[in-house]
N, C-alpha and C positions, 0 to 999 in steps of 0.2 A: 023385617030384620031390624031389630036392636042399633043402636050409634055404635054397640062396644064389639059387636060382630062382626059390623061394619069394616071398622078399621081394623079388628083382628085380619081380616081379608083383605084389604089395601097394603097393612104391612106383609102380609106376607106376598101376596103378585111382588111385591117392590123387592121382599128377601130372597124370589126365587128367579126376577129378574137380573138382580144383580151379583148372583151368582154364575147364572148365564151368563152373563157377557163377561165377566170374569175369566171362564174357562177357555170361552173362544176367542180373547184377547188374549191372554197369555199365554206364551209358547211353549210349547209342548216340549218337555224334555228331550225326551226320543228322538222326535224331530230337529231340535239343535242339532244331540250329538251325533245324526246320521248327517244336519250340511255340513259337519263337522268335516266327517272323514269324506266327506263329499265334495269338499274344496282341498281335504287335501290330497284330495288322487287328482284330479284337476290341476291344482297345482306340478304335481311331480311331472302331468302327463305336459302339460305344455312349458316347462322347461325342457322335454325329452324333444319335445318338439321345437322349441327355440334350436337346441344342439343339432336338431339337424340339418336346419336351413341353415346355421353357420359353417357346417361343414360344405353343404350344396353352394353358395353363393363364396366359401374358398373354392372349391375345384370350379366354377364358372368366372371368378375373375382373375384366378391365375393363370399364367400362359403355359401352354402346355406345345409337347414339341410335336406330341402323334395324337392320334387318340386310340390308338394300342396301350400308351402310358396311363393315358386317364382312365380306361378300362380297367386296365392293371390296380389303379389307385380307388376306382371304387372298389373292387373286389377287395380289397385291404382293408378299406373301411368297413364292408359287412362283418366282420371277422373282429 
């Protein structure tokens, strides 16, 4: 093989090397915008989840007079 063949093939391993790693290092659009909406249902879901433990830890540290009431008072809440 030739010096000029040579490195015609050297450069190219190298240009098809570093395209590969190119693709596999950068992110994938797609992939973005699905953690996208991936953190935002994530999000929604555990603020929906925070609001409930604040309702659970009010009706647990409020005093309550039966717990006929508190019944009462969850059932109000599902609703």
């Amino acid at each position: 093989m030739s010096f000029g063949a040579t490195l015609v093939a050297i450069v190219a391993i190298l240009a098809w090397a570093s395209l590969r790693h190119r693709r596999h290092a950068a992110p994938n659009e797609d992939q973005a915008g699905a953690d996208r909406v991936a953190n935002a249902a994530l999000a929604r879901e555990v603020a929906g989840l925070r609001e409930r433990v604040e309702v659970l830890e009010r009706i647990l540290t409020d005093r309550r007079d039966s717990s006929s009431s508190l019944a009462r008072e969850i059932e109000a809440l599902r609703d």
